[in-house]
C-alpha positions in Angstrom: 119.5 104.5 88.1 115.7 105.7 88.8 113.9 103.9 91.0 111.0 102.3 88.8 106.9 104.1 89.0 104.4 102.4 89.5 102.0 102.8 86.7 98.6 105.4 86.6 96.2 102.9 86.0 97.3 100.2 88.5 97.9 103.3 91.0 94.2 104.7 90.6 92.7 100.9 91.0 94.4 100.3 94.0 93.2 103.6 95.5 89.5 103.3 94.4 89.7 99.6 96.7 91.3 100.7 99.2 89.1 103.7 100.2 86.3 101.0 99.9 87.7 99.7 102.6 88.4 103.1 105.2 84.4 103.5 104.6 85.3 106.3 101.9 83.7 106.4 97.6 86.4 106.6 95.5 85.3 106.9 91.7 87.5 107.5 88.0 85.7 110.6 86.7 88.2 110.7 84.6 90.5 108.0 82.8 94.1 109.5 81.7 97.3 107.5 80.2 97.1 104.3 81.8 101.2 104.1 82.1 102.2 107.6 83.0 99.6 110.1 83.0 99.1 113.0 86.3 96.4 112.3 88.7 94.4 114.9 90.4 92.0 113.8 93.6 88.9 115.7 94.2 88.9 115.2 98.1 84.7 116.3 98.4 83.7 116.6 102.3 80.2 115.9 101.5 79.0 119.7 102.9 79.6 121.3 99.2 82.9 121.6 99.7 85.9 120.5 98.1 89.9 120.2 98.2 91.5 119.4 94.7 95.2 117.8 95.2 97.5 117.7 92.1 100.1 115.2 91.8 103.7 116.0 91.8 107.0 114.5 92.8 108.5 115.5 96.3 112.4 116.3 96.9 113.4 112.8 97.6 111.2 111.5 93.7 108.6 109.9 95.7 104.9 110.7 95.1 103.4 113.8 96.5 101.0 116.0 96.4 99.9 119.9 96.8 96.7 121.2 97.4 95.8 123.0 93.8 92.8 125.0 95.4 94.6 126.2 98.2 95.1 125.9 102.0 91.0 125.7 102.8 88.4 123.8 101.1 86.3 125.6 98.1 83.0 125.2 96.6 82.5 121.9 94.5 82.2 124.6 91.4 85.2 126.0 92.2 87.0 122.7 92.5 85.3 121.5 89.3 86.0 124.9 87.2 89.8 124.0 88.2 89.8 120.4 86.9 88.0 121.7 83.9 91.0 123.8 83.3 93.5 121.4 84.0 92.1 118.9 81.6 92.0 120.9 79.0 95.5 121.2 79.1 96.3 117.5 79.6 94.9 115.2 77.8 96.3 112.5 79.8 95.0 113.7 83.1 93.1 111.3 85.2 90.6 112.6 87.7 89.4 110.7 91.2 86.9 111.9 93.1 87.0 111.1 96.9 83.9 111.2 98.8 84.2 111.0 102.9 83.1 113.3 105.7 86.2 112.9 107.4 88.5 114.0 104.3 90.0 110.3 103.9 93.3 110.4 102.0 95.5 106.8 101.7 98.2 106.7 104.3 101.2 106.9 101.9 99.8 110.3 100.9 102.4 113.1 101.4 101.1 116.6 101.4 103.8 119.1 100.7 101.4 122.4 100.9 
């Protein structure tokens, strides 16, 4: 038996008030399926720079996450080009964008690469 997912919608909320509260902006740019759709964070350093994550499943089926732009931060046009991209191929797709000089991520937040 699977151990039961927390849904999209109430997954995005709680991470919009939480990063209220670690002094970082969270914002929906994008709304996807509220029950299961992928989540993608724009992590923006607030120097022009940007780190998109993409959502994915790790090897034990809890949340993760990968860095879709790659090891460094990229231009904000870059990052945006990229969620353009990946929108366009899922509907469903919801989009975050994280604002926060120090790169604030929640602490359940598991980078695999």
């Amino acid at each position: 038996m699977s151990e039961a997912r927390l849904k999209s919608g109430l997954w995005v909320q709680a991470l919009v008030r939480t990063a209220q509260r670690h002094d970082a902006y969270a914002v929906v740019a994008r709304k996807g399926d509220a029950d299961a759709g992928a989540i993608l964070l724009k992590q923006s350093f607030l120097d022009g720079t940007c780190t998109v994550l993409s959502q994915l499943r790790g090897p034990d089926g809890r949340p993760a996450w990968r860095r879709a732009t790659g090891p460094a931060p990229v231009p904000e046009a870059e990052a945006d080009a990229l969620i353009a991209r990946q929108v366009a191929r899922d509907g469903d797709l919801w989009v975050v964008d994280l604002e926060s000089s120090r790169g604030w991520l929640p602490e359940d937040c598991l980078i695999l690469g």
